[in-house]
Residue frames relative to the residue before (quaternion, step in Angstrom):
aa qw qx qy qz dx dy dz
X 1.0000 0.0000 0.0000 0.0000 0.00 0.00 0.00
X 0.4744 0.5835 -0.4023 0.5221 3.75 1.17 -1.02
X 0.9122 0.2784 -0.1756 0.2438 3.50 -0.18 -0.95
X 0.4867 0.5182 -0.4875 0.5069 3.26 1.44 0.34
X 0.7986 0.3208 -0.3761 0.3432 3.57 0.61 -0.69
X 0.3191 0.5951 -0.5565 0.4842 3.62 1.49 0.59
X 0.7188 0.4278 -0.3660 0.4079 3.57 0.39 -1.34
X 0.5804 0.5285 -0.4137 0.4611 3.84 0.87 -0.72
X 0.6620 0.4103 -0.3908 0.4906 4.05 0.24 -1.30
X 0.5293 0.6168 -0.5114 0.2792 4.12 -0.73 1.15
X 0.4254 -0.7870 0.3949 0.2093 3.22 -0.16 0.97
X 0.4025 -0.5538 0.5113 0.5195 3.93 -0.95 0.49
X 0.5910 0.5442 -0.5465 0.2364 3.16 -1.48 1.16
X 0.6518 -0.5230 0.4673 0.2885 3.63 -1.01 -0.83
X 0.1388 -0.7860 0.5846 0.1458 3.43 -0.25 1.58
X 0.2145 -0.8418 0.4855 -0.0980 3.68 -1.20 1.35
X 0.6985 -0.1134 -0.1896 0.6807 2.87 1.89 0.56
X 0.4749 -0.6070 0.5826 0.2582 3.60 -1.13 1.28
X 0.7110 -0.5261 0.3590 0.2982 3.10 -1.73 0.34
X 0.5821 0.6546 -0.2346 0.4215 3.15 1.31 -1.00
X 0.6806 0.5148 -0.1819 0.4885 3.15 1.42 -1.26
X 0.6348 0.4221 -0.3282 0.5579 3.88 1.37 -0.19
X 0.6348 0.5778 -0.3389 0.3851 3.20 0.82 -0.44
X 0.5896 0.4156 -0.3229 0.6126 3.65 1.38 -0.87
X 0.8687 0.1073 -0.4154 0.2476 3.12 -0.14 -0.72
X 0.2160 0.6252 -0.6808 0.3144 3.70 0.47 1.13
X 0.8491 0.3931 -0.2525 0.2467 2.97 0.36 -1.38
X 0.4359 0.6693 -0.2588 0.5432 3.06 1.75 -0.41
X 0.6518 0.3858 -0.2792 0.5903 3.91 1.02 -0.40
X 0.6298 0.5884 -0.2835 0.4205 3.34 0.82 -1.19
X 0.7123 0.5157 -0.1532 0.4509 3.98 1.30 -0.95
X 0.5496 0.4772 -0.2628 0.6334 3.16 2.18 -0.32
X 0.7813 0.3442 -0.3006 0.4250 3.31 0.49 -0.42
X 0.3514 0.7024 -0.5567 0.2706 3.71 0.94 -0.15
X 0.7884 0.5058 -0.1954 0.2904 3.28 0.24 -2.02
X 0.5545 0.6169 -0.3498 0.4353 3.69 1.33 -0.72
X 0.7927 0.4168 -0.0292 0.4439 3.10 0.59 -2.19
X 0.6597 0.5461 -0.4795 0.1914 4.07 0.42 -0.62
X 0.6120 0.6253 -0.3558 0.3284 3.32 0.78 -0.32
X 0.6427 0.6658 -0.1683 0.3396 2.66 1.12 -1.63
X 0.0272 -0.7597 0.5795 0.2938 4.10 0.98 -1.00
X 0.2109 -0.8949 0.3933 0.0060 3.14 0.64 1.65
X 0.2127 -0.7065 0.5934 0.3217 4.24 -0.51 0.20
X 0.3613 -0.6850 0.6255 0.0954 3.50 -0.41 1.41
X 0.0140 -0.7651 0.6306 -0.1295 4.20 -0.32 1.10
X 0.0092 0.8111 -0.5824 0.0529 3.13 0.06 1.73
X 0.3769 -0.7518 0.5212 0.1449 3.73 -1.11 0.81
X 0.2536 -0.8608 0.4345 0.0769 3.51 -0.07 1.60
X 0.5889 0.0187 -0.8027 -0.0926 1.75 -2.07 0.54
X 0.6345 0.6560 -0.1945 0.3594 3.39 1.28 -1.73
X 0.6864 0.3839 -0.3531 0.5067 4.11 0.81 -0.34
X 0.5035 0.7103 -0.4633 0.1653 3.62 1.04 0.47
X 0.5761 0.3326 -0.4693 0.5807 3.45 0.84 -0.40
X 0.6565 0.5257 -0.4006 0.3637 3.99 -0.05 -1.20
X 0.7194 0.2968 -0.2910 0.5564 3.74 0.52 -0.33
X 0.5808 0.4750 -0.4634 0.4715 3.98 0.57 0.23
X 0.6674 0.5059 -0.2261 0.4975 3.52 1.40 -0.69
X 0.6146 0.4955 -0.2861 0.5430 3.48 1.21 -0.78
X 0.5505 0.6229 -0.3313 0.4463 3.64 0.60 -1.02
X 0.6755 0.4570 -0.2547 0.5196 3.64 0.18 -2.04
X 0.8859 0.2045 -0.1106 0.4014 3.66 -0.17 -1.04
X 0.3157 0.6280 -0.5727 0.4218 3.60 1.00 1.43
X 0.0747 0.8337 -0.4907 -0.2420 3.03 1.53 -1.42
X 0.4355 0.6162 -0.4672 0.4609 4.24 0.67 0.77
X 0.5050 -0.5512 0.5001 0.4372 3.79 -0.81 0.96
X 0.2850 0.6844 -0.6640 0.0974 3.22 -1.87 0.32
X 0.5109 -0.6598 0.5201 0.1821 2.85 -1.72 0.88
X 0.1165 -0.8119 0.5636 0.0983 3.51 -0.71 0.25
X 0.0977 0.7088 -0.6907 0.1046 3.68 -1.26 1.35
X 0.4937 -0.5947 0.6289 0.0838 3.31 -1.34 0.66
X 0.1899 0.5925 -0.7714 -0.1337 3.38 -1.87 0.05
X 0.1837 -0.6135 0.7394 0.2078 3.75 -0.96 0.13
X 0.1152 0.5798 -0.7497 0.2975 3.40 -1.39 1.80
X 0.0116 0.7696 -0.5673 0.2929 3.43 -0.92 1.25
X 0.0283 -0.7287 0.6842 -0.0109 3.48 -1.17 1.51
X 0.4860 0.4695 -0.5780 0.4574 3.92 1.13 0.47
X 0.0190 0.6616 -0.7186 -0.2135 4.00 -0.21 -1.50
X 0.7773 -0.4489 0.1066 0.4277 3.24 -0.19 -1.23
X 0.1604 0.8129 -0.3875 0.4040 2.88 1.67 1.36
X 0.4439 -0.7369 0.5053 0.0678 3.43 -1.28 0.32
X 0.6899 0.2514 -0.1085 0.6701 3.09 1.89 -0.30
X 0.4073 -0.7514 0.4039 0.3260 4.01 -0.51 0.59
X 0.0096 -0.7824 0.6109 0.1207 3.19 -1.05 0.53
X 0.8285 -0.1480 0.0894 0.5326 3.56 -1.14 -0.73
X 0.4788 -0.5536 0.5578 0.3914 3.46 -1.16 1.14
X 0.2027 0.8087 -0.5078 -0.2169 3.00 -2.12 0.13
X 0.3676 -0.8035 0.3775 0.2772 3.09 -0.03 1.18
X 0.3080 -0.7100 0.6214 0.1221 3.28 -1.46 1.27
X 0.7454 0.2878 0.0241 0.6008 3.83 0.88 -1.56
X 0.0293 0.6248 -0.7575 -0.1870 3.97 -0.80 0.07
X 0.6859 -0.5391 0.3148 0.3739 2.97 -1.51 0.55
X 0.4309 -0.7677 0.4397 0.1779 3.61 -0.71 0.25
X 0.5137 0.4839 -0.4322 0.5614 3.77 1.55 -0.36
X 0.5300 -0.4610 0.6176 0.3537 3.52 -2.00 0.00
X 0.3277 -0.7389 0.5848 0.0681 3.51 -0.91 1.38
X 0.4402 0.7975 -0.3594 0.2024 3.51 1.53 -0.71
X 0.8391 -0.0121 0.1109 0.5324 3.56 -0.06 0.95
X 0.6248 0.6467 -0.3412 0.2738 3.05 1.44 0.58
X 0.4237 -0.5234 0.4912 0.5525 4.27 -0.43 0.55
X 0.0893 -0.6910 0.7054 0.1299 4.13 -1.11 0.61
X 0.0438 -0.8199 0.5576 0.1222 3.23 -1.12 0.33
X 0.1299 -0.8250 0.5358 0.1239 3.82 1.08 1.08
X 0.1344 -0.7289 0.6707 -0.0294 3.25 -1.67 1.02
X 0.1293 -0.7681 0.6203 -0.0925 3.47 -0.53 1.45
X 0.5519 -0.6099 0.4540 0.3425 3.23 -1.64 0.55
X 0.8443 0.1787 0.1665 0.4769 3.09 1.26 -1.44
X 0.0615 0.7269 -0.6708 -0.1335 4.07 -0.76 0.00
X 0.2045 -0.7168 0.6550 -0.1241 3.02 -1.30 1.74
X 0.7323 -0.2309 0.0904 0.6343 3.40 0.45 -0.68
X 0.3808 -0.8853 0.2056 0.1702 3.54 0.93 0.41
X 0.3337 0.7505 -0.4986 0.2773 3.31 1.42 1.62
X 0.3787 0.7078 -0.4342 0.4087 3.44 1.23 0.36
X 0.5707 0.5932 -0.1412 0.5501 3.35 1.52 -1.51
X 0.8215 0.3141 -0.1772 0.4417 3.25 -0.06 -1.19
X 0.5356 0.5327 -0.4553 0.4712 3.60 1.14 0.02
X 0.6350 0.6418 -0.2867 0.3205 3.55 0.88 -1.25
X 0.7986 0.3908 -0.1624 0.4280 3.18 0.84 -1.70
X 0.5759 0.5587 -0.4026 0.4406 2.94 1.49 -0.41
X 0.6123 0.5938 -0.2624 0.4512 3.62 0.83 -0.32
X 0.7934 0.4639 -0.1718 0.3548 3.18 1.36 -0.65
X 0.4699 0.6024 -0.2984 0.5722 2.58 2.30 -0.14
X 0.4894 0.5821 -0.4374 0.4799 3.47 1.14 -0.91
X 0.8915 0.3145 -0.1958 0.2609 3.78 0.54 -1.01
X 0.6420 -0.5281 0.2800 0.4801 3.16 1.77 0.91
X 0.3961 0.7058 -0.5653 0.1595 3.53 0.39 0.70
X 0.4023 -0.7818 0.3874 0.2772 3.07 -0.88 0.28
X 0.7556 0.1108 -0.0404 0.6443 3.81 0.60 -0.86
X 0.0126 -0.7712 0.6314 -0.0802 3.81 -0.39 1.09
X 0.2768 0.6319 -0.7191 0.0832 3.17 -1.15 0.98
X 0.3142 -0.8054 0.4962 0.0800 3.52 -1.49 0.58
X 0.2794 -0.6579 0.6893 0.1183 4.10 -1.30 1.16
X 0.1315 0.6824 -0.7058 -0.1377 2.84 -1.93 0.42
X 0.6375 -0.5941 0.3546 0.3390 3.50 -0.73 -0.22
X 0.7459 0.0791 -0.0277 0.6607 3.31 1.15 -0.95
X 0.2197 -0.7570 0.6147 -0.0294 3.02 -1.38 0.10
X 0.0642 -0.9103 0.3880 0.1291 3.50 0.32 1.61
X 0.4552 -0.7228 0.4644 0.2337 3.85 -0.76 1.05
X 0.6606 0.4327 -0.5530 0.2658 3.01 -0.68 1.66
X 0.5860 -0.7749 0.1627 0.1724 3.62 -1.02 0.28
X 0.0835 0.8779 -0.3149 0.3508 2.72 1.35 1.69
X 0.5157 0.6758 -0.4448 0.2820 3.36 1.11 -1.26
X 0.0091 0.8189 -0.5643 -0.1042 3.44 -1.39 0.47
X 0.3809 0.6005 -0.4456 0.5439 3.20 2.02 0.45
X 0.4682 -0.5179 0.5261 0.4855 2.91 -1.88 -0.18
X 0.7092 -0.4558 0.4186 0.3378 3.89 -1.62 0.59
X 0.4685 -0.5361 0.5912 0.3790 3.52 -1.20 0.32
X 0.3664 -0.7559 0.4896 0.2339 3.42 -1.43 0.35
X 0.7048 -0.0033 -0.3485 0.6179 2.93 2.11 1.36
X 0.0748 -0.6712 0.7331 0.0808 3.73 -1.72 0.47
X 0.5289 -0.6570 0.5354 0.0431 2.66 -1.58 1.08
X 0.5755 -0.0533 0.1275 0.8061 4.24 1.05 -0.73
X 0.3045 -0.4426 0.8264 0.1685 3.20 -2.25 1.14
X 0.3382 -0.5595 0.7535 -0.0692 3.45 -1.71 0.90
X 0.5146 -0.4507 0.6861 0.2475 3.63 -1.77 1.00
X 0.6301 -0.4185 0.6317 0.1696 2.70 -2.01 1.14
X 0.4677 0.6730 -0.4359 0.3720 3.86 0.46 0.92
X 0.5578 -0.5927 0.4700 0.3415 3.77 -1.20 -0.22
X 0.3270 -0.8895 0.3115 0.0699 2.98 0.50 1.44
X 0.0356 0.8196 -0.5606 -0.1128 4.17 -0.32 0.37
X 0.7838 0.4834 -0.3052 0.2424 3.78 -1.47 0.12
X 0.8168 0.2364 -0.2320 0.4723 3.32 -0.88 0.11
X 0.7812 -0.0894 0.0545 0.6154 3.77 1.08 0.79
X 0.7037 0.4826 -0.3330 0.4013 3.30 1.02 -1.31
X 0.1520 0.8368 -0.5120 -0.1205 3.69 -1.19 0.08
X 0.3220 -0.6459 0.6425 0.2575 3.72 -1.05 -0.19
X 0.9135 -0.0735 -0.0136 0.4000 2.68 -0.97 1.69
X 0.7406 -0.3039 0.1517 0.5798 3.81 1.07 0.07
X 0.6249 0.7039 -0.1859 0.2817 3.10 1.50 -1.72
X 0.8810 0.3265 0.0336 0.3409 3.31 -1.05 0.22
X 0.4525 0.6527 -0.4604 0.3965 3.72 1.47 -0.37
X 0.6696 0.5351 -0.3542 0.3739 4.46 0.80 -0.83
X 0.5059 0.7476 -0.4044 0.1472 3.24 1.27 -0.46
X 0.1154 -0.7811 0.5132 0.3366 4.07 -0.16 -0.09
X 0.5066 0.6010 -0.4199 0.4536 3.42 0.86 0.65
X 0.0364 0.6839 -0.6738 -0.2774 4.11 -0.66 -0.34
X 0.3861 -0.5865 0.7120 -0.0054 2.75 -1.79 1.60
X 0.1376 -0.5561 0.8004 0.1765 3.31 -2.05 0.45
X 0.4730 -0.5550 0.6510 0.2109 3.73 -1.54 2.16
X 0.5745 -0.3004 0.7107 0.2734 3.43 -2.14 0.72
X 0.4492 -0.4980 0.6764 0.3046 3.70 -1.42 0.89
């Protein structure tokens, strides 16, 4: 019974990486980033809603002390196309002089990014580098790149592991490409 109503929870679309397959390559990201960040007692600045499971998974398998704060800023809501950022939460720890390690769900064209870090410079960080999970293939980007991704992703509307439409679809441990 469990597994029909797994087989039922799946959005109309294309699944483009299996769970298994996010799960390595966390850890596979998670083994690249150790060596940068362990010293550092990095402040792990996850971007909400969408980097919540993907940063609970990144975190666990850094296995390196750290602090951990959050802001929730967003140009989808329940849109399908970005517009103006807007910030609901700044982050609430002192960045002053701190290693930052922002955690995103996604980079699409990367002004969501470039708003953050800009912001975090505004707040005196010190060492700033940035993860995401996916990474959509095409040649749009007008941010600067994270300085890691975990799975590249079709140029599509992306669901699962955090991501969602419209509410939908963010529990999934799979990422799905939505039917247009």
């Amino acid at each position: 019974m469990q597994d029909d109503a797994n087989e039922r929870y799946a959005p109309p679309g294309e699944m483009v990486h299996t769970a298994e397959a996010v799960q390595a390559a966390i850890a596979r990201q998670a083994s690249e980033l150790r060596p940068m960040l362990k010293n550092d007692y990095p402040l792990v600045l996850v971007l909400m809603q969408g980097a919540i499971y993907y940063a609970a998974w990144l975190t666990l398998a850094l296995e390196i002390p750290l602090e951990l704060d959050y802001a929730h800023v967003s140009r989808y809501a329940d849109r399908r196309h970005g517009r103006e950022l807007v910030w609901q939460r700044p982050p609430a720890a002192d960045l002053e002089g701190r290693s930052v390690l922002i955690v995103d769900d996604i980079y699409d064209e990367g002004l969501t990014l470039d708003a953050v870090r800009a912001a975090c410079r505004q707040a005196g960080a010190g060492r700033l580098s940035a993860a995401v999970l996916a990474r959509k293939r095409h040649d749009r980007a007008r941010g600067a790149p994270p300085d890691s991704v975990a799975l590249e992703v079709p140029d599509r509307f992306i669901v699962g592991c955090g991501l969602d439409d419209a509410g939908r679809w963010r529990n999934l441990s799979a990422l799905y490409a939505l039917d247009d």
